[in-house]
HTML snippet that shows the backbone in 3Dmol.js (N, CA, C, O; Angstrom):
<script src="https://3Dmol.org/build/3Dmol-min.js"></script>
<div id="view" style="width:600px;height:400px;position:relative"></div>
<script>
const pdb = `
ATOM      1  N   UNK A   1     -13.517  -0.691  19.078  1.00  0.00           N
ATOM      2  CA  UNK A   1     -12.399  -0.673  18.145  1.00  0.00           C
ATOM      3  C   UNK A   1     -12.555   0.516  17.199  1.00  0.00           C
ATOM      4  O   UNK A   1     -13.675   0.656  16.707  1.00  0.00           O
ATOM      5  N   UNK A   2     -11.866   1.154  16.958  1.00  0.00           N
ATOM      6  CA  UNK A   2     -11.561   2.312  16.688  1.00  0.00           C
ATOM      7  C   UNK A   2     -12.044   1.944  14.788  1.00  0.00           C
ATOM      8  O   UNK A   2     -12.516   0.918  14.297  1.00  0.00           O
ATOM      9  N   UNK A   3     -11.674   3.246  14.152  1.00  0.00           N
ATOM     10  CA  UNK A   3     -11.850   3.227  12.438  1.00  0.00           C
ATOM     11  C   UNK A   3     -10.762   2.673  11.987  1.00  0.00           C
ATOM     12  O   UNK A   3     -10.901   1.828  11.102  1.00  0.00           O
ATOM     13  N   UNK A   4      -9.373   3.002  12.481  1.00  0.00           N
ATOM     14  CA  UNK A   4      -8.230   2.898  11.237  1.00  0.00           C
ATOM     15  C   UNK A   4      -7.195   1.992  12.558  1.00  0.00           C
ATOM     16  O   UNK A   4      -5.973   1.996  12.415  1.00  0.00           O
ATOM     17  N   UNK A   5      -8.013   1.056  14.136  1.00  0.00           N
ATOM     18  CA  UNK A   5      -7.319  -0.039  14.397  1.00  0.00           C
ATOM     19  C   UNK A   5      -6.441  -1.091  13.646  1.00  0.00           C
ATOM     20  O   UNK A   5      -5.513  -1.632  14.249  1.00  0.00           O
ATOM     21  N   UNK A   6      -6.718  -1.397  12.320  1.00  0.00           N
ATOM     22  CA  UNK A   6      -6.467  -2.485  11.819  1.00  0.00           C
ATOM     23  C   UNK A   6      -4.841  -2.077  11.064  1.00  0.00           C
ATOM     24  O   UNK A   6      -4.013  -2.859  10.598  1.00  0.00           O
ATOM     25  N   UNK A   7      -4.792  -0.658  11.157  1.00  0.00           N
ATOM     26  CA  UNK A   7      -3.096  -0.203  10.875  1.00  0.00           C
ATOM     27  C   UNK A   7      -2.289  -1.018  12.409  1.00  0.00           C
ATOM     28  O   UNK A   7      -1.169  -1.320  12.821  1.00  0.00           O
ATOM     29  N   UNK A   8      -3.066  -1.054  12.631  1.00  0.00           N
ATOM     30  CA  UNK A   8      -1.858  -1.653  14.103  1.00  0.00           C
ATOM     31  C   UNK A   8      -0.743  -3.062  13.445  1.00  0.00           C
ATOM     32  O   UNK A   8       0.479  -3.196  13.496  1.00  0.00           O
ATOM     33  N   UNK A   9      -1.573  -3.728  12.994  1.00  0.00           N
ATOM     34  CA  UNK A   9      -1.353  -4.735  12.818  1.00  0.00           C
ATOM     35  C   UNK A   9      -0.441  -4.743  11.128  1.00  0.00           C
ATOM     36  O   UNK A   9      -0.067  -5.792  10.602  1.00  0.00           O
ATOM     37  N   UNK A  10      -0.329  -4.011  10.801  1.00  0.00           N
ATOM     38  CA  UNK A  10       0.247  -3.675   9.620  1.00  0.00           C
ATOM     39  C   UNK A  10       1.953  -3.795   9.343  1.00  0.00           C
ATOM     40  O   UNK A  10       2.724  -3.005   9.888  1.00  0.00           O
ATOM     41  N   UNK A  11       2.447  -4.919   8.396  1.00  0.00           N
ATOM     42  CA  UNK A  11       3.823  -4.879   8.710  1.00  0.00           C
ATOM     43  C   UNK A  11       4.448  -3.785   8.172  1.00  0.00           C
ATOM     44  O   UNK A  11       5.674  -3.887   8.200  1.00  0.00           O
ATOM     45  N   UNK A  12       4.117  -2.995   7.797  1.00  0.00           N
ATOM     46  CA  UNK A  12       4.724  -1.563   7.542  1.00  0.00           C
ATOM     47  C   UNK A  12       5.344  -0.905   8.803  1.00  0.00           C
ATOM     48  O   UNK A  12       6.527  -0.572   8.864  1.00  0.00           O
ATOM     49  N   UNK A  13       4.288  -0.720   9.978  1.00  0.00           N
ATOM     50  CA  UNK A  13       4.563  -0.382  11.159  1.00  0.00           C
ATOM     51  C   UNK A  13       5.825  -0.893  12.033  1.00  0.00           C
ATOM     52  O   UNK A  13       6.106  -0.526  13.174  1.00  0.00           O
ATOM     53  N   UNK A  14       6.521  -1.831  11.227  1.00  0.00           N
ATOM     54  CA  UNK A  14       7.769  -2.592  11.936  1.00  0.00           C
ATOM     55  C   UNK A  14       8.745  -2.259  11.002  1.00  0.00           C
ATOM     56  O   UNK A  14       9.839  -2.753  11.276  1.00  0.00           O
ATOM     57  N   UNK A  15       8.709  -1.505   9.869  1.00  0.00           N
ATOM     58  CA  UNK A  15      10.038  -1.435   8.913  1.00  0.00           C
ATOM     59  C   UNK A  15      10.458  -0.373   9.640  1.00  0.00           C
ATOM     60  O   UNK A  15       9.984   0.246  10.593  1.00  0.00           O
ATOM     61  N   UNK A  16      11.973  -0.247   8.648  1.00  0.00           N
ATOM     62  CA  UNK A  16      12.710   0.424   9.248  1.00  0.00           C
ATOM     63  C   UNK A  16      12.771   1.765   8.441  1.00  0.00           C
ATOM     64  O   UNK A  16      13.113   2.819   8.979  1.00  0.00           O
ATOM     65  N   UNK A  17      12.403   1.663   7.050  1.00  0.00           N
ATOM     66  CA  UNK A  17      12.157   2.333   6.122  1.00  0.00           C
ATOM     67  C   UNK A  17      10.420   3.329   5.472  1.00  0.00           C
ATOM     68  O   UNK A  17       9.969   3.085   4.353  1.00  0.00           O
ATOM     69  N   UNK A  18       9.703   4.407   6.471  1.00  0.00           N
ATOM     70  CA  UNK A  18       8.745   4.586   6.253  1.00  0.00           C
ATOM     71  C   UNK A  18       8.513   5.298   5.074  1.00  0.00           C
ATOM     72  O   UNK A  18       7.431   5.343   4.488  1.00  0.00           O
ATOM     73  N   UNK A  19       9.818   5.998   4.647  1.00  0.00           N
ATOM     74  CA  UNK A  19       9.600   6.512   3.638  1.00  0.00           C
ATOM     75  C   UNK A  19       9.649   5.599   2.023  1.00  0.00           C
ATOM     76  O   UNK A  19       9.300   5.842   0.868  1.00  0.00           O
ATOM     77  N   UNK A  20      10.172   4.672   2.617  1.00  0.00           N
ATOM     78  CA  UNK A  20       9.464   3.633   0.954  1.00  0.00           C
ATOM     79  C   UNK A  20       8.192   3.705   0.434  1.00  0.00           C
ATOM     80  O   UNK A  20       8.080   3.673  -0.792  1.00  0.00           O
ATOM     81  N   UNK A  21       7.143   3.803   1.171  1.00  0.00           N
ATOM     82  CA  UNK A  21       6.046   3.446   1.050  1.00  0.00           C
ATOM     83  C   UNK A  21       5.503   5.133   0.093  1.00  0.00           C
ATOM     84  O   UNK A  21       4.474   5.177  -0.582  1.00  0.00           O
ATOM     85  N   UNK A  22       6.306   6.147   0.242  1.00  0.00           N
ATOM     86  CA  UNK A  22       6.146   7.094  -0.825  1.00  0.00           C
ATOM     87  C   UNK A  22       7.312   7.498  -1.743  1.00  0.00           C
ATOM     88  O   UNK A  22       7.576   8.624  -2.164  1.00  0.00           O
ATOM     89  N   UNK A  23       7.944   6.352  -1.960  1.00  0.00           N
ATOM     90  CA  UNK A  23       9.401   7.014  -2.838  1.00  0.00           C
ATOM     91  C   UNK A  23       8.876   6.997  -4.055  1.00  0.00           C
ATOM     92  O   UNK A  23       8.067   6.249  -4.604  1.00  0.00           O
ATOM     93  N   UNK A  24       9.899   8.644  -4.644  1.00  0.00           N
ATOM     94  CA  UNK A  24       9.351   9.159  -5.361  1.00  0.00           C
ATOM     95  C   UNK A  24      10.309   8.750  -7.113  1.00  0.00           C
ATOM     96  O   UNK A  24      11.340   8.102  -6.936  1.00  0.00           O
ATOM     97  N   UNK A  25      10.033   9.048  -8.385  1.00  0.00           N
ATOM     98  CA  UNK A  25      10.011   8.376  -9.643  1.00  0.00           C
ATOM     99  C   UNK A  25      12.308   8.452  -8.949  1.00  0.00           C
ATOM    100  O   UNK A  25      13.048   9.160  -8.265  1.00  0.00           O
ATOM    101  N   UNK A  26      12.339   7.573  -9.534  1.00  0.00           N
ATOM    102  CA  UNK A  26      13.970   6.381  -9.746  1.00  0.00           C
ATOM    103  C   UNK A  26      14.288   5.934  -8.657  1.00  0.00           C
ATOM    104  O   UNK A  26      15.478   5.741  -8.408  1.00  0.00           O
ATOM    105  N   UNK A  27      13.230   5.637  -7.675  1.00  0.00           N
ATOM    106  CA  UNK A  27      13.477   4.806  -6.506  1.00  0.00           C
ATOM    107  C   UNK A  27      12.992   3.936  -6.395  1.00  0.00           C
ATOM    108  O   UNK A  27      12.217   3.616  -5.494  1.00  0.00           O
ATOM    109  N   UNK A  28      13.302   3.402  -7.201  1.00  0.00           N
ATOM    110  CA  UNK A  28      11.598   1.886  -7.915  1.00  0.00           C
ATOM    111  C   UNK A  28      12.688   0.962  -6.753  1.00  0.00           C
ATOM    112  O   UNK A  28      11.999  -0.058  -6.759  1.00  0.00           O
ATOM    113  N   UNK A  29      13.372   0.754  -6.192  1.00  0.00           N
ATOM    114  CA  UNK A  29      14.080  -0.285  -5.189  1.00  0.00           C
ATOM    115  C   UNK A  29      13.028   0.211  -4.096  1.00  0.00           C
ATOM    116  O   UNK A  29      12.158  -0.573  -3.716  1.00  0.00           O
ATOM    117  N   UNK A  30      13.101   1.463  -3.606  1.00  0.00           N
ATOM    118  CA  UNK A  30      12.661   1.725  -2.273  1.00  0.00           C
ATOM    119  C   UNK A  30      11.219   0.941  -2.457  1.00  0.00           C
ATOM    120  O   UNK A  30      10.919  -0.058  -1.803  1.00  0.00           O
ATOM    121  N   UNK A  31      10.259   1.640  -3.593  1.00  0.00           N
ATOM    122  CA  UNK A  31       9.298   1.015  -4.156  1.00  0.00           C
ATOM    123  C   UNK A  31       8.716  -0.336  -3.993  1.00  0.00           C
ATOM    124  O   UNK A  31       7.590  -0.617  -3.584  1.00  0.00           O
ATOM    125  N   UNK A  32       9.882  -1.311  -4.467  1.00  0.00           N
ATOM    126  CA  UNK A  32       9.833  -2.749  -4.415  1.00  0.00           C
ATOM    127  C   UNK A  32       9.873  -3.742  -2.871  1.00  0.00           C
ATOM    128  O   UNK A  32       9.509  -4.856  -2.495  1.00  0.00           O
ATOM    129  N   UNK A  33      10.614  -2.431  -2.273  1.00  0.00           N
ATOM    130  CA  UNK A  33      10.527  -3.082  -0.937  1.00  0.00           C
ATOM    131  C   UNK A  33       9.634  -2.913  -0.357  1.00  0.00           C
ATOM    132  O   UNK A  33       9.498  -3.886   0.385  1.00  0.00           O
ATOM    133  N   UNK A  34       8.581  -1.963  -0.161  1.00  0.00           N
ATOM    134  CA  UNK A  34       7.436  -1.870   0.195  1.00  0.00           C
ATOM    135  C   UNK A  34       6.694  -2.491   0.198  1.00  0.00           C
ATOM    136  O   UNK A  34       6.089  -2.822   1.217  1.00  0.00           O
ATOM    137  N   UNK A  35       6.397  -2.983  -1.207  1.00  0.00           N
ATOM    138  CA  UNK A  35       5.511  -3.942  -2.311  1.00  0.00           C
ATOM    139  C   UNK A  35       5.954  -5.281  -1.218  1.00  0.00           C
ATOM    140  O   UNK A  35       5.144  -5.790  -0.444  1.00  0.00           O
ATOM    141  N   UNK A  36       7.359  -5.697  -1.341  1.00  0.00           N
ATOM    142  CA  UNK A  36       7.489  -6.945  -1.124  1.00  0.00           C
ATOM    143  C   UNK A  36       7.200  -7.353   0.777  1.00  0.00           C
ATOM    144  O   UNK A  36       7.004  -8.507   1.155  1.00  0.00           O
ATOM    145  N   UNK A  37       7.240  -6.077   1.785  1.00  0.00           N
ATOM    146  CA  UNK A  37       6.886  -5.772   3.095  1.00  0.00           C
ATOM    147  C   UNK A  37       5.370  -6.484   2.807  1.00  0.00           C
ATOM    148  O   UNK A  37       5.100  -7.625   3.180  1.00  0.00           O
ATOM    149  N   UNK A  38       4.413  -5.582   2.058  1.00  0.00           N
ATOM    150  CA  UNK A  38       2.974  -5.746   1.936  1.00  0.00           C
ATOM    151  C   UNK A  38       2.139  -6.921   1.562  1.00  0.00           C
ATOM    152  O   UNK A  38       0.953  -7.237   1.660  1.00  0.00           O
ATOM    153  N   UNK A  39       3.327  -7.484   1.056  1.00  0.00           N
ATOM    154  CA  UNK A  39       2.888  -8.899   0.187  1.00  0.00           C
ATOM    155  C   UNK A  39       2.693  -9.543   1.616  1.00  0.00           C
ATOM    156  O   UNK A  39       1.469  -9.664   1.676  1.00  0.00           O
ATOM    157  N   UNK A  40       3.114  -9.929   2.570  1.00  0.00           N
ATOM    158  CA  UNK A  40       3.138 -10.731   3.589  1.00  0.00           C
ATOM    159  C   UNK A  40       2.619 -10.023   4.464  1.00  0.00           C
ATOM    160  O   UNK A  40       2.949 -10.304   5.616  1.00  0.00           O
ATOM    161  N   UNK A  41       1.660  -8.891   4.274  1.00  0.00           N
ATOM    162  CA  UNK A  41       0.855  -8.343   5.911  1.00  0.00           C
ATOM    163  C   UNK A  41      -0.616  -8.702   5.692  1.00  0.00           C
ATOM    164  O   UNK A  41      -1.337  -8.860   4.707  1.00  0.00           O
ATOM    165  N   UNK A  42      -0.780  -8.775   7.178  1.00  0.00           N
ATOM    166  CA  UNK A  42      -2.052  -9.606   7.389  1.00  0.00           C
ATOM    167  C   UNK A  42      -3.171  -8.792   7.427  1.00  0.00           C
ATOM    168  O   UNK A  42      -4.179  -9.281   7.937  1.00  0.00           O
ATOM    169  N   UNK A  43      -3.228  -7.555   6.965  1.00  0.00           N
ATOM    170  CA  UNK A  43      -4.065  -6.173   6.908  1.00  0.00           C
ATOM    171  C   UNK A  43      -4.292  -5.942   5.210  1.00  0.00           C
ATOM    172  O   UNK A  43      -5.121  -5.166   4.733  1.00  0.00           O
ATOM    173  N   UNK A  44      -3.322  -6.835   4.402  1.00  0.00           N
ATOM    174  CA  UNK A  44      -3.319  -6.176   3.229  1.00  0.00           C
ATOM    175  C   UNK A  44      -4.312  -5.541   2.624  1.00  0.00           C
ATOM    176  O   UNK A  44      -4.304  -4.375   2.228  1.00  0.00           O
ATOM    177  N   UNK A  45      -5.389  -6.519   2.541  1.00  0.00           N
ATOM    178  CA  UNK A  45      -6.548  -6.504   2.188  1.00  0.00           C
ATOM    179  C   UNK A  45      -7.417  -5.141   2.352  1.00  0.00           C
ATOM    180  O   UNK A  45      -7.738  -4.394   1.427  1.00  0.00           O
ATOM    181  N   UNK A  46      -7.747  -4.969   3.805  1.00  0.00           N
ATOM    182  CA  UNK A  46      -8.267  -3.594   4.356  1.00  0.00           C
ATOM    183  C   UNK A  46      -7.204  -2.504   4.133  1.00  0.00           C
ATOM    184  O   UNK A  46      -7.367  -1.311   4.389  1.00  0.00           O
ATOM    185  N   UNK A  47      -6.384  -2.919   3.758  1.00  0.00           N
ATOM    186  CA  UNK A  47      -5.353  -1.257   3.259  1.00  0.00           C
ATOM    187  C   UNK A  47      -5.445  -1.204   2.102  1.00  0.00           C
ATOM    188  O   UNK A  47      -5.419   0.004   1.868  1.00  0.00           O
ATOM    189  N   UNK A  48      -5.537  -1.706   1.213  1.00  0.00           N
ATOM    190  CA  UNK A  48      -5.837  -1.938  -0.501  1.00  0.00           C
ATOM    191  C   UNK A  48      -7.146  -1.237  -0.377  1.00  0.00           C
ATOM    192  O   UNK A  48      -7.150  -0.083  -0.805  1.00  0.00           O
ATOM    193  N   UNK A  49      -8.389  -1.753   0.181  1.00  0.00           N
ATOM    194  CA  UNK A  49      -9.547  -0.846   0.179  1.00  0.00           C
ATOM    195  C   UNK A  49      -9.633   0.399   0.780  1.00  0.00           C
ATOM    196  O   UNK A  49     -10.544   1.053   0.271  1.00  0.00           O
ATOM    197  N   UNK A  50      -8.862   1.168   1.935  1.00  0.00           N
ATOM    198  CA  UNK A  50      -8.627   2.087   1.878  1.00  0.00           C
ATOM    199  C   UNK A  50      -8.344   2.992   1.076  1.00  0.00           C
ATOM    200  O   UNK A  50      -8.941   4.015   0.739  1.00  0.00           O
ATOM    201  N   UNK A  51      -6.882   2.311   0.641  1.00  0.00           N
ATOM    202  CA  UNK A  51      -6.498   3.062   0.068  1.00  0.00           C
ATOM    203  C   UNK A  51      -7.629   3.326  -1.641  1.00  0.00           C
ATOM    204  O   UNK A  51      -7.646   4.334  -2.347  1.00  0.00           O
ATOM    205  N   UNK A  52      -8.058   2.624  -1.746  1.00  0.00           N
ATOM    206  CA  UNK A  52      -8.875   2.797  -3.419  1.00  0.00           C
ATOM    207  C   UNK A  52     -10.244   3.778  -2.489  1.00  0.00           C
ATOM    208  O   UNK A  52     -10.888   4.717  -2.958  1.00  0.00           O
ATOM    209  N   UNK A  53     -10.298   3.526  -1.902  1.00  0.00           N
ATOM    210  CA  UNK A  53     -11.684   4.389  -1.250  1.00  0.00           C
ATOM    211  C   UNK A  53     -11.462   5.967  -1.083  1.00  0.00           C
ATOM    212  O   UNK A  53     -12.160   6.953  -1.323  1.00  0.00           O
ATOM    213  N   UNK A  54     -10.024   5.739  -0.501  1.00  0.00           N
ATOM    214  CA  UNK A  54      -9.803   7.133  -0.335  1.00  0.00           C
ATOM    215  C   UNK A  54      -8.737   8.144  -1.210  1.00  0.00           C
ATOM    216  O   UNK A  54      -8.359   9.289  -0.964  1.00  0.00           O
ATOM    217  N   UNK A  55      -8.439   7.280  -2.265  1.00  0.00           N
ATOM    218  CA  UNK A  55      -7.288   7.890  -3.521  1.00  0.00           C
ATOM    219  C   UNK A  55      -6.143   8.326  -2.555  1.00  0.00           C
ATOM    220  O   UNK A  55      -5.803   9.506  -2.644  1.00  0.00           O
ATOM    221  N   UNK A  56      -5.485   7.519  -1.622  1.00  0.00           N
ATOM    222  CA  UNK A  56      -4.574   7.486  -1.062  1.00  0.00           C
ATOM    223  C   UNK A  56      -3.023   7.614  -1.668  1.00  0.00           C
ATOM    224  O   UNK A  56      -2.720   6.748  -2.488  1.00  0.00           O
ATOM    225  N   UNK A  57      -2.044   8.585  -1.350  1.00  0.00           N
ATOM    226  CA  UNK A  57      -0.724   8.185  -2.581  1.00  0.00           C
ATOM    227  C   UNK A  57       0.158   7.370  -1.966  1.00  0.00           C
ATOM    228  O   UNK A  57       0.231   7.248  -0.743  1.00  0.00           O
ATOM    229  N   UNK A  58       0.763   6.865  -2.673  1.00  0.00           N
ATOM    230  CA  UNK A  58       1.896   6.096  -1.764  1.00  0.00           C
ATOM    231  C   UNK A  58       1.504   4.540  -2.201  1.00  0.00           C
ATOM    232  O   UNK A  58       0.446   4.341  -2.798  1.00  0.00           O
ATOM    233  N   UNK A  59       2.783   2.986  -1.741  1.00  0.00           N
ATOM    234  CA  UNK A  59       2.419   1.893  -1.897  1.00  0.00           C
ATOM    235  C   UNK A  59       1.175   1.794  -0.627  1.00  0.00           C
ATOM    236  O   UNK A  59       1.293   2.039   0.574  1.00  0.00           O
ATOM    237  N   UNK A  60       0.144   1.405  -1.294  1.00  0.00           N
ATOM    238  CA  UNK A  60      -1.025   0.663   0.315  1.00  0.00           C
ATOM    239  C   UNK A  60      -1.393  -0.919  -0.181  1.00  0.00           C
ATOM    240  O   UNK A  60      -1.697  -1.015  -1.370  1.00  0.00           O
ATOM    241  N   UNK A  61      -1.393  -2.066   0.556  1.00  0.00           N
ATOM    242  CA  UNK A  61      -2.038  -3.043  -0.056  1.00  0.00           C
ATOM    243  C   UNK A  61      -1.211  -3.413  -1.111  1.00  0.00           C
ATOM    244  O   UNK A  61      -1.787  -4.028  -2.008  1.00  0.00           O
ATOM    245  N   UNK A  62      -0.203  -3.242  -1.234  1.00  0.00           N
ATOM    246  CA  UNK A  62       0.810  -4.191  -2.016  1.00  0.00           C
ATOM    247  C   UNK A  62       1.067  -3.251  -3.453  1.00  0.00           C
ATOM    248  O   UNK A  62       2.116  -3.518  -4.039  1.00  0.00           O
ATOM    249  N   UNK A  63       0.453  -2.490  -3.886  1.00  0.00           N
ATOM    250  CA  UNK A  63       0.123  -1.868  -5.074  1.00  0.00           C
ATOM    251  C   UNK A  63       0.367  -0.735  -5.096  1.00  0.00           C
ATOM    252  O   UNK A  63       0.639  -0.439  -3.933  1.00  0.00           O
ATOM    253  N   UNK A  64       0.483   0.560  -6.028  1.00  0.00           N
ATOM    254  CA  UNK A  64       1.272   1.503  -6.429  1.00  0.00           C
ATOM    255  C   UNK A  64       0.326   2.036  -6.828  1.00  0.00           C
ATOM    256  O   UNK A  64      -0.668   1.403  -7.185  1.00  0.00           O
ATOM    257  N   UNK A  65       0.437   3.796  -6.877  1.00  0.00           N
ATOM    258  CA  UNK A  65      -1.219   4.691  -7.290  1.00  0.00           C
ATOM    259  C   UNK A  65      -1.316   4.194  -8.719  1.00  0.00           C
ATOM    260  O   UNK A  65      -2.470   4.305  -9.132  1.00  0.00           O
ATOM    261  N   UNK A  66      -0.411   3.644  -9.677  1.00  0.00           N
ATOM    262  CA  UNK A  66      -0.790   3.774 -10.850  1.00  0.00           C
ATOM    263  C   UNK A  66      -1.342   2.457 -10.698  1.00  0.00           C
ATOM    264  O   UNK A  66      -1.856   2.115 -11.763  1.00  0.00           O
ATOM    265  N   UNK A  67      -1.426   1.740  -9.972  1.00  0.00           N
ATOM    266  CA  UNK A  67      -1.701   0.334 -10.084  1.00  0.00           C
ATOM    267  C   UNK A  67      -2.897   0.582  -9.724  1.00  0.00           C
ATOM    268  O   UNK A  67      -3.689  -0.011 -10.457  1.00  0.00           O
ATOM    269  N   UNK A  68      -3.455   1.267  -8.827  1.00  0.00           N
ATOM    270  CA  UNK A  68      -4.970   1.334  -7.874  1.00  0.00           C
ATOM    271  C   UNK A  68      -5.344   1.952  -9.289  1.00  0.00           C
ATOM    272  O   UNK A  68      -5.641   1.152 -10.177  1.00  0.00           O
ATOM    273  N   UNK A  69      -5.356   3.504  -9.610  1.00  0.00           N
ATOM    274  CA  UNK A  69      -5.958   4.050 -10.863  1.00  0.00           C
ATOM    275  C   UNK A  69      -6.551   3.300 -11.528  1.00  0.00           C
ATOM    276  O   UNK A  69      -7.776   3.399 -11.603  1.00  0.00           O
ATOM    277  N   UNK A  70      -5.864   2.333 -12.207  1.00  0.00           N
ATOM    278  CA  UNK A  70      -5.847   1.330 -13.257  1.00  0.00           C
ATOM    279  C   UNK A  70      -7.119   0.420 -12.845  1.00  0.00           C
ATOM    280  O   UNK A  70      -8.031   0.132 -13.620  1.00  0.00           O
ATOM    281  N   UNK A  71      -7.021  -0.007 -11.408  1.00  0.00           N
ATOM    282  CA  UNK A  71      -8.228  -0.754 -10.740  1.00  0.00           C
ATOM    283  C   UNK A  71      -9.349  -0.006 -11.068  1.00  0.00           C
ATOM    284  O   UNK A  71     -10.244  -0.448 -11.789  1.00  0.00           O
ATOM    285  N   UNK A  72      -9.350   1.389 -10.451  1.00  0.00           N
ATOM    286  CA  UNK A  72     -10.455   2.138 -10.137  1.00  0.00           C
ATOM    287  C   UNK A  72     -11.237   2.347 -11.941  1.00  0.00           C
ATOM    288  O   UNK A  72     -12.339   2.476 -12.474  1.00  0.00           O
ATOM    289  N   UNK A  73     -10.026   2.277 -12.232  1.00  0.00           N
ATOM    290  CA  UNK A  73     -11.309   2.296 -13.563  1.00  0.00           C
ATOM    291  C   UNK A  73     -11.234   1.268 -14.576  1.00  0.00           C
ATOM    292  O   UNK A  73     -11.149   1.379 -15.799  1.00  0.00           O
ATOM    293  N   UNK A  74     -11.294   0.000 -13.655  1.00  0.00           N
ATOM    294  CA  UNK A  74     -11.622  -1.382 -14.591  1.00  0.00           C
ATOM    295  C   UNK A  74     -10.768  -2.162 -15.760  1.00  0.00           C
ATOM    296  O   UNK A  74     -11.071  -3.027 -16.582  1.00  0.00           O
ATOM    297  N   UNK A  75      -9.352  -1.329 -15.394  1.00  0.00           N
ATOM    298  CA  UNK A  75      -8.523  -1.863 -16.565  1.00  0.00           C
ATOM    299  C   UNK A  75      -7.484  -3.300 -15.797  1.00  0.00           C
ATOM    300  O   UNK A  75      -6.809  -4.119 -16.422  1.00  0.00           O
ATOM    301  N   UNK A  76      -7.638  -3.223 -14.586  1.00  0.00           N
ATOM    302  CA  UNK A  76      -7.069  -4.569 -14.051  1.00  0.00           C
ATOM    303  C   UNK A  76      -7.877  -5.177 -12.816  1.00  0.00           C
ATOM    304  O   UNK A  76      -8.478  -4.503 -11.979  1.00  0.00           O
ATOM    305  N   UNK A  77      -7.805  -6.305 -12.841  1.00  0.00           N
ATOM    306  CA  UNK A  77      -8.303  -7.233 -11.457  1.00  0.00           C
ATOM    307  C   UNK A  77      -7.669  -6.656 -10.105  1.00  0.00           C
ATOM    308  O   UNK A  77      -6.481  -6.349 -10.203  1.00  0.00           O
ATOM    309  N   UNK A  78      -8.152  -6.500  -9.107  1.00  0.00           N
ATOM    310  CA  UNK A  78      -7.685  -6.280  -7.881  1.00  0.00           C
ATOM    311  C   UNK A  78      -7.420  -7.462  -6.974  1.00  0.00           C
ATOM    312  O   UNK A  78      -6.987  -7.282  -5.836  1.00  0.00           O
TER     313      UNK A  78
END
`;
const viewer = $3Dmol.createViewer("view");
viewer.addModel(pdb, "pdb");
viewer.setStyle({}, {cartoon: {color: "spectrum"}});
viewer.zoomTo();
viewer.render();
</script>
């Protein structure tokens, strides 16, 4: 099994919309839909740590770069 297999399984990979997952400041809708895609994938977990591992941009793991930031330096629960 490969390094980055577990994107397979990712409900991102079934939207219809890939560019949500980086919409950029007054597209907080595109934003939300992402968020709300991620809430229900069964990868979340291992994409949330990716993404904080690798300062990834874009929604990963349900959460938003300002949201990971905020993790990465202890100002919220993950």
């Amino acid at each position: 099994m490969g390094e980055h297999d577990w994107q397979d399984d990712a409900a991102c990979r079934n939207d219809g919309d890939p560019d949500a997952w980086f919409a950029g400041p007054g597209e907080s809708q595109r934003q939300a839909h992402a968020v709300e895609v991620c809430l229900g994938c069964p990868v979340r977990a291992r994409c949330l740590e990716e993404a904080l591992t690798l300062g990834l941009a874009g929604v990963w793991g349900a959460t938003s770069e300002r949201e990971r930031r905020r993790m990465r330096h202890g100002l919220v629960d993950a």
